[in-house]
DRENKOL-103648 format. One record per residue (C-alpha): x negated, y, z; residue in one letter. Coordinates in steps of 0.001 Angstrom, whole numbers, padded with zeros to 6 digits, always signed. Example, Ala and Ser with C-alpha at 12.3 -4.5 7.8 and 13.67 -1.06 7.14 Angstrom:
BEGIN
-012300-004500+007800a
-013670-001060+007140s
This chain:
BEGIN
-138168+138143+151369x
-137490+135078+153252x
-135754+132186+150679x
-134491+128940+152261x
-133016+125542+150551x
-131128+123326+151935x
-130475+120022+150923x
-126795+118785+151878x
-126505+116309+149756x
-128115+113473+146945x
-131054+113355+149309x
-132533+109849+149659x
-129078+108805+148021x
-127439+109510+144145x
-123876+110867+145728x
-122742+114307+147270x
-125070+116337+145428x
-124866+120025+147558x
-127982+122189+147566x
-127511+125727+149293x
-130532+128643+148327x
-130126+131531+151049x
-132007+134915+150933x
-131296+138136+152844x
-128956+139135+150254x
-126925+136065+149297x
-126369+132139+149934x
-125451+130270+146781x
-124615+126765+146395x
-125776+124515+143657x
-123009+121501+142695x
-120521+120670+145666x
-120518+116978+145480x
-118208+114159+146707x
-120046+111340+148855x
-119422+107737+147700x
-120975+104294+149214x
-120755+103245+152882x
-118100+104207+155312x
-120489+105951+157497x
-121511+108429+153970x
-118023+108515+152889x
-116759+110164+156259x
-119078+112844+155671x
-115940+114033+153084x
-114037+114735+156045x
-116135+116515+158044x
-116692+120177+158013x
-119079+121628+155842x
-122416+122289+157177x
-121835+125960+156236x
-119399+128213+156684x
-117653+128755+152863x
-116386+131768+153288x
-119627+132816+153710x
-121057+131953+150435x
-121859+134538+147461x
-121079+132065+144473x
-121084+128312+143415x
-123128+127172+140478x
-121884+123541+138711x
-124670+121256+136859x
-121275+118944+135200x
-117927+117868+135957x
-118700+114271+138065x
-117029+113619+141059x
-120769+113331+142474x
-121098+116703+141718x
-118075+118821+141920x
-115753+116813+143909x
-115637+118696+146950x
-114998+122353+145389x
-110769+122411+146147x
-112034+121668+149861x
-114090+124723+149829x
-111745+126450+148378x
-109342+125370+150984x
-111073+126334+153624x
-111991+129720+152431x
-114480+130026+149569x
-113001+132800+147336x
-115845+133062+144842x
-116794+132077+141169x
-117559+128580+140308x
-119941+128628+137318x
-120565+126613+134797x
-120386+125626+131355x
-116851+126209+129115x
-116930+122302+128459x
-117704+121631+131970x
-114523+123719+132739x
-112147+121882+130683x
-113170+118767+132004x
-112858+120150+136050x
-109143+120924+134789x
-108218+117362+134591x
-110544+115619+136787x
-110190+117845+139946x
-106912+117144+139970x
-106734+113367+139181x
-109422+113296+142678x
-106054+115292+144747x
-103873+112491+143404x
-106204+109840+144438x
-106776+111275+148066x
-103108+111620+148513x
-102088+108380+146655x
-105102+106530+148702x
-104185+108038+152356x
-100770+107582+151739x
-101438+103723+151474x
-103615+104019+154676x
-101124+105831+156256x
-099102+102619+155879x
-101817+100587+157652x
-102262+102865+160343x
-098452+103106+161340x
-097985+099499+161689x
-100794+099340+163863x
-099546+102515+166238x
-102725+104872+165087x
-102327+108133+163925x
-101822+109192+160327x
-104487+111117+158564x
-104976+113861+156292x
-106434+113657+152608x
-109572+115559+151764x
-107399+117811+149991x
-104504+117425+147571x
-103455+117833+143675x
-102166+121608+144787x
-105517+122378+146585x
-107150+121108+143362x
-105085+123282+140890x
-105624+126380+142850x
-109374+125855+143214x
-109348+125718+139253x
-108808+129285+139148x
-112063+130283+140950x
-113906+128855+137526x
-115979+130839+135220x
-117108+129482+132243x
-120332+129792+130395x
-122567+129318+127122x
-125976+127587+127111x
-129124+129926+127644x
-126929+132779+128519x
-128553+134560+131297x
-125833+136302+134099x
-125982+137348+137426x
-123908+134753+140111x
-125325+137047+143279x
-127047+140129+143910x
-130831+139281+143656x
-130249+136311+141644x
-129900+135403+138051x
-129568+131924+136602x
-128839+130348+132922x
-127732+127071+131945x
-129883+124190+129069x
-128636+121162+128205x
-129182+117908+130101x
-127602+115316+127796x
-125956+113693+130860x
-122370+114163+129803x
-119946+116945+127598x
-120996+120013+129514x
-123761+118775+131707x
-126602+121218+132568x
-130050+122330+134241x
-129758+125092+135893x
-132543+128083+135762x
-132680+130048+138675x
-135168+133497+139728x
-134951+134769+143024x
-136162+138304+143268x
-139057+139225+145318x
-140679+142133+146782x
-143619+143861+144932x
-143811+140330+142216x
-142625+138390+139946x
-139443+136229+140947x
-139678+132868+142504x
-138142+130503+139723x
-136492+127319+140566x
-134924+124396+138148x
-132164+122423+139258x
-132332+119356+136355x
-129048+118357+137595x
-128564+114523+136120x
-130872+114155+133359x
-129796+112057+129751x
-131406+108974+128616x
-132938+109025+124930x
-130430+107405+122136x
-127807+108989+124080x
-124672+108175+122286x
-122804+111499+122370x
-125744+113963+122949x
-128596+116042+122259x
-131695+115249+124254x
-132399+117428+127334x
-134319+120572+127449x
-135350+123434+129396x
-137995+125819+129715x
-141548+125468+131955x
-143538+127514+134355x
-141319+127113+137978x
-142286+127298+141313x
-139943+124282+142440x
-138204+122122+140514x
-135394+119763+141989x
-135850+116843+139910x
-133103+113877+139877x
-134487+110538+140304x
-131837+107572+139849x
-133455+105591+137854x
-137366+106170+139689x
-140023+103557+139041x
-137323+101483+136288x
-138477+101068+132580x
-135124+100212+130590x
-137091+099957+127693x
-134270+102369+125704x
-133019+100428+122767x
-132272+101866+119201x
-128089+102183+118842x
-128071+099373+116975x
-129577+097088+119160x
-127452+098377+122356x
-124818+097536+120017x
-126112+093851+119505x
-126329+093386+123272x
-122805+094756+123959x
-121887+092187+121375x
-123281+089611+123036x
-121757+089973+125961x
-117978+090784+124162x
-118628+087123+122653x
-119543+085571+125678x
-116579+086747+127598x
-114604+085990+124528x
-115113+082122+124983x
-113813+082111+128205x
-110598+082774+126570x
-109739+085491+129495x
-110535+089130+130549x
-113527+091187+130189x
-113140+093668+132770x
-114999+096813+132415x
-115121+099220+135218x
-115853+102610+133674x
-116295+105979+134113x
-113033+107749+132820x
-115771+110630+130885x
-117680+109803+128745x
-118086+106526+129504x
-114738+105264+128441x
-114945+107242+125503x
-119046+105428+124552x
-118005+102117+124767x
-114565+102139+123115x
-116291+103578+120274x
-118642+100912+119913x
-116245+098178+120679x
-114060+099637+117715x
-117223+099720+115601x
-117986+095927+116476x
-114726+094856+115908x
-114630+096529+112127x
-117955+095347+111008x
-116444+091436+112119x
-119542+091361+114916x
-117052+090597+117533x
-113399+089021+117609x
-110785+091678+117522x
-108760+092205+120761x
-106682+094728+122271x
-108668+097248+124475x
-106965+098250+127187x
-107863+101731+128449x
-106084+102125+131750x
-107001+105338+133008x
-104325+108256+132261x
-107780+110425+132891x
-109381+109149+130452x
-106474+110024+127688x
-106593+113278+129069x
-110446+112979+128997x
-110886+111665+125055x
-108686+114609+124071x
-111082+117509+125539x
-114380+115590+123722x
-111962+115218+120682x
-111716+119219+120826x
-115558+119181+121641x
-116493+116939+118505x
-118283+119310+116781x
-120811+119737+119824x
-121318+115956+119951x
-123367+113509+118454x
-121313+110964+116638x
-118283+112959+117440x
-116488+111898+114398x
-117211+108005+115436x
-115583+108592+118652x
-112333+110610+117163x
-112096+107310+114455x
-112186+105085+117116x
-109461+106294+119558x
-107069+106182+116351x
-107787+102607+116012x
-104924+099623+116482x
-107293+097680+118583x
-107017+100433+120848x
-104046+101267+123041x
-103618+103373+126256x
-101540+102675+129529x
-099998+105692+131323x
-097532+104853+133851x
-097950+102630+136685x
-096065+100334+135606x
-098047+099609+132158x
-100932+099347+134080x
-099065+096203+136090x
-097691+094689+133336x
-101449+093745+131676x
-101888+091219+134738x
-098940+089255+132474x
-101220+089205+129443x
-103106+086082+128931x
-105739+085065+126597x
-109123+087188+125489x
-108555+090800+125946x
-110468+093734+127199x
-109691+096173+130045x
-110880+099098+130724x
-110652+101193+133610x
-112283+103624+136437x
-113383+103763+138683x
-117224+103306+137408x
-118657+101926+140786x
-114867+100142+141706x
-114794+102810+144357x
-110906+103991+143932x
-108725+104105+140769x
-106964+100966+138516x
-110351+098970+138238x
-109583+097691+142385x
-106165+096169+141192x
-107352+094382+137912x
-110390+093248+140299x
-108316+091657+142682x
-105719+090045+140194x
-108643+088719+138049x
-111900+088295+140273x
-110941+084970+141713x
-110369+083410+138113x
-113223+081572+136366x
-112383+083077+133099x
-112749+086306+134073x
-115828+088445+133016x
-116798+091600+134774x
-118732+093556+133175x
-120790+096353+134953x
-121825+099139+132639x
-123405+101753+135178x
-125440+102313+138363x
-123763+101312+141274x
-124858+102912+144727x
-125300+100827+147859x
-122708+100268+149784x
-119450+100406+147111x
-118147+097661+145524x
-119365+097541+142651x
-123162+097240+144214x
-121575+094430+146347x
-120575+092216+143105x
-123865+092915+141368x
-125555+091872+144514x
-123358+088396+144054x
-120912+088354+146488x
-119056+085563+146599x
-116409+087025+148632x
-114562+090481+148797x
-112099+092312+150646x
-109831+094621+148584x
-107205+096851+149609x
-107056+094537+152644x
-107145+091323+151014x
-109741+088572+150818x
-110604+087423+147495x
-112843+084733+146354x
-115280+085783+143680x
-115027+083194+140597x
-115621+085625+137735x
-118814+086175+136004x
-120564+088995+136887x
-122289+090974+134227x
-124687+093909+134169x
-125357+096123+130929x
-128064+099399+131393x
-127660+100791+128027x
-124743+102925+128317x
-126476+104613+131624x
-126118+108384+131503x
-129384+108591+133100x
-133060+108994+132285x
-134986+105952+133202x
-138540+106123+135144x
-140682+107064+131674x
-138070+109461+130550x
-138116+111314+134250x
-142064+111493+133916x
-141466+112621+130783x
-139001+115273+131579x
-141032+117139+134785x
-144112+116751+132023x
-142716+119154+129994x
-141381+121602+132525x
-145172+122101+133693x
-146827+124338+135328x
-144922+123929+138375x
-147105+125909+141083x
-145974+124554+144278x
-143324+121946+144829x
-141341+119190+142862x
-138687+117667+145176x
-136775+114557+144144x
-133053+114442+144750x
-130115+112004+143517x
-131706+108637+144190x
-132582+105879+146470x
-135428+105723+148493x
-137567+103174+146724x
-136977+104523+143365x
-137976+107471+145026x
-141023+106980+146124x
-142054+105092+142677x
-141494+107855+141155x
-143326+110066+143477x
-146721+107681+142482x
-146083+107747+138577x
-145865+111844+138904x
-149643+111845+140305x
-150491+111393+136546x
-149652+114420+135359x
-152029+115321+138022x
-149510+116963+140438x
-150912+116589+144053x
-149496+114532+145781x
-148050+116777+149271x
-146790+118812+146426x
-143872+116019+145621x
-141223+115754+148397x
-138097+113758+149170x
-136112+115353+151339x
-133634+114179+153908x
-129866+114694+154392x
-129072+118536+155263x
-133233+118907+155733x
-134476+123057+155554x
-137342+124367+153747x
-138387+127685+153827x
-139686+128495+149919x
-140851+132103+150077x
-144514+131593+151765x
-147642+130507+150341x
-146478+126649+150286x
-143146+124870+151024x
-142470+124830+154654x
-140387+122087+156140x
-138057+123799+158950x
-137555+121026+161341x
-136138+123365+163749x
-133158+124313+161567x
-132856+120453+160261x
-129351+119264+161395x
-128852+115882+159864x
-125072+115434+160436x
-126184+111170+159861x
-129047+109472+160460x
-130838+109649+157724x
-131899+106156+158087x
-128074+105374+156720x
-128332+107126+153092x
-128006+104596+151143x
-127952+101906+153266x
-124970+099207+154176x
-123775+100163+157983x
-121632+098376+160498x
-118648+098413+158746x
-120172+096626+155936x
-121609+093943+158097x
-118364+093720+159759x
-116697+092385+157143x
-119387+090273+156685x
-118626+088915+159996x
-115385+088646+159522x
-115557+086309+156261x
-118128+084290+157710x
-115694+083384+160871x
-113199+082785+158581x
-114936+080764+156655x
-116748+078682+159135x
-113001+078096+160908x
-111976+076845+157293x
-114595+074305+156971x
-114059+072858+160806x
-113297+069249+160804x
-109935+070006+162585x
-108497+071674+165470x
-110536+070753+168330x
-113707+072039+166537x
-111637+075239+165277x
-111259+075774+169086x
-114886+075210+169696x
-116005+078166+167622x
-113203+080747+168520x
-114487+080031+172305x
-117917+080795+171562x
-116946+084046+169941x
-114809+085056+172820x
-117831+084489+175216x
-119887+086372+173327x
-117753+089078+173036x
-117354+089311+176781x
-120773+089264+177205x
-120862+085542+178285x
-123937+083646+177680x
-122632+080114+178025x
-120904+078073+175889x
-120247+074686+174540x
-123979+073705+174004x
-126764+076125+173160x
-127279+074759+169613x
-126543+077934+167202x
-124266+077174+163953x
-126765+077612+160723x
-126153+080426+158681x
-123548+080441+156044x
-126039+078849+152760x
-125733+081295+149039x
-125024+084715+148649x
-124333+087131+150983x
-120651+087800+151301x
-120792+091849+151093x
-117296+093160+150884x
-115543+096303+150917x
-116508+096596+154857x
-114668+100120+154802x
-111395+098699+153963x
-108742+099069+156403x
């Protein structure tokens, strides 16, 4: 029986995880992520599916991220009628954070709309809406850990544990065959780090044919710190921003996230290791969040730490809009935190550009952050941005802290696929950049996997998985990008670029004349004109690159 896989998402990038199994009895889909990054990945939102969704049997979930289940009220909106399974917990959390994504689309289209009118384009439609993402709620089926049940007809699959987040799993999958024993595939889903706050380490069983391995953190050796000593280096940082007598920003995820760090700022702040300040949370999601993992506690490591600390007075949450203004009137040390995690939408973009250009500000960035979104851009140092249309100068101190990752570093990966051995024919890695990649393609040779037997696949690239070996289809490989732009910064990014650096060299001409001088040269060369006022070229802008929000309308 012919089974194909195809990968329509996370591949050769850590966003839009979508992987789609077909046999001759059923096509099932594995997570139905959202893409984030670069304008040219981000469009691939809204653009139709690369399959029909009507067509598909049933929808398995790994966890709750926007990375991962983002897109499900689209295809639900444009005609999947199936079950979406996954775990109860997993559940819960899609109920609030499906939802909060509508409100976003049609809060963040509406203010595009805006834009567009004033400049005589058309309007545009959001990826879908807070109604599409209620109904598509109702096509969930929740599930227990190791519980084996049967999503399509051929197919069973179980969920273990992958200490990622509340809810987050692998997913086991056996594909009958003909006249032998079923082809078994793992789908690790995103893997948990060691000393993770909130959770149990992952596991799974061993013995697959193809495992689908996540690989964000490839080739990278955080050298995982005891609790206590990613407490001591959050300190450090809290104290540091605190004698710059203004804001510590923290863009966060609103799961889990939000909920880690509060509870060790609270813990900090009691044992007199930091100065106590209010903490902001300003995410309404993340309320709604800490309640579910409050009702969860019991499953969690430390759950009784985190339930202690969301009761503290240090701690106070903003709901309305207009609480969420009314902190840019606060002065002095205080802490803020808000989503989005990678600055890619949400209340972090306004504190960023009320606070960024301020020389008291610290920013503190306490996850990855793909190519291409903001967050990336600021921990690449640029010295200039453009948010929500506006050109801000980057004065505040930009801070990076690994501990609070939800991901398995290099080691931990190795570690992980170790353990899941024998794995007869193929390991592919999924949900990471290319470099990290292919690092962690060389460290798997020594568990003595061959090496044609670990693949990266491409964007939307076809492999045929029910003959002797893996078979790459390059016949039914449609890449709907180039995928020689995953991951990557495109023209819109250097666009802005552009467009600081001609501001800025204007700025710095001696006076009018001179001004005059360079807007002429631009004009020629835009009109293809060779010539100009002398054939000396201006230097390149010195420092930094000035990434921005090159998507930004």
């Amino acid at each position: 029986m012919a089974v194909r896989l195809k990968f329509h998402g996370a591949a050769r990038t850590v966003t839009g995880s979508c992987y789609l199994i077909e046999t001759e009895q059923a096509r099932l889909l594995v997570d139905c992520g959202m893409f984030q990054g670069s304008k040219t990945e981000r469009e691939l939102n809204y653009r139709p599916f690369p399959f029909e969704p009507s067509s598909l049997t049933a929808v398995l979930l790994t966890h709750a991220h926007i990375d991962h289940a983002g897109l499900l009220p689209k295809l639900v909106k444009h005609g999947y009628g199936g079950s979406i399974h996954a775990i109860e917990a997993t559940v819960d959390l899609c109920g609030i954070m499906l939802p909060d994504s509508g409100s976003i689309q049609e809060m963040e289209v509406r203010q595009l709309n805006q834009r567009r009118v004033k400049r005589g384009e058309e309007e545009v439609e959001p990826i879908y809406t807070l109604e599409d993402a209620i109904a598509a709620l109702e096509n969930f089926t929740g599930h227990r850990y190791q519980n084996w049940f049967t999503p399509a007809p051929g197919i069973r699959a179980r969920f273990w544990n992958a200490g990622h987040l509340l809810g987050s799993a692998s997913i086991e999958v056996e594909i009958e065959e003909q006249g032998g024993k079923p082809l078994r595939l793992l789908f690790s889903g995103d893997i948990g780090p060691d000393n993770k706050m909130l959770h149990h380490d992952p596991e799974a069983p061993a013995d697959f044919d193809f495992v689908l391995c996540e690989s964000t953190y490839g080739g990278r050796d955080r050298f995982e710190r005891s609790e206590e000593g990613r407490r001591q280096i959050l300190a450090g940082e809290v104290n540091a921003a605190a004698r710059k007598k203004g804001a510590l920003l923290i863009p966060s995820f609103a799961v889990e996230r939000t909920q880690e760090l509060v509870t060790d700022l609270v813990k900090l702040m009691d044992e007199g290791k930091v100065p106590k300040a209010n903490i902001f949370i300003d995410s309404p999601l993340a309320s709604k969040a800490t309640a579910i993992f409050t009702r969860h506690a019991r499953e969690l490591q430390h759950g009784g730490d985190l339930t202690r600390a969301f009761t503290s007075p240090y701690v106070r949450s903003t709901e309305s809009v207009e609480d969420s203004k009314a902190l840019a009137r606060f002065t002095g040390f205080r802490i803020i935190v808000a989503a989005s995690g990678m600055c890619e939408a949400g209340r972090i973009r306004h504190h960023l550009k009320n606070h960024l250009w301020q020389p008291s500000t610290t920013v503190l960035l306490a996850g990855f952050q793909a190519e291409g979104s903001l967050g990336r851009i600021l921990q690449d140092g640029a010295k200039t941005v453009t948010i929500m249309g506006e050109t801000i100068s980057v004065k505040a101190e930009i801070r990076q802290m690994e501990d609070y990752s939800g991901h398995a570093d290099g080691p931990e990966l190795v570690q992980w696929v170790k353990e899941r051995l024998p794995i007869g024919r193929t390991v592919f890695l999924t949900h990471g950049e290319e470099e990290g990649q292919r690092a962690l393609a060389e460290d798997l040779k020594a568990l003595g996997l061959p090496h044609d037997c670990v693949l990266i696949p491409s964007l939307d690239s076809v492999y045929e998985l029910s003959g002797i070996s893996c078979a790459f289809l390059a016949e039914e490989t449609r890449p709907r990008i180039d995928p020689a732009m995953t991951a990557r910064l495109d023209s819109h990014n250097d666009l802005a670029d552009l467009i600081l650096d001609i501001r800025d060299a204007v700025d710095r001409a001696a006076d009018e004349k001179s001004k005059g001088v360079i807007l002429r040269r631009l004009r020629r060369a835009l009109s293809g004109d060779g010539g100009g006022d002398s054939g000396r070229r201006r230097p390149p802008v010195s420092g930094p690159s000035r990434r921005s929000r090159g998507w930004e309308e």
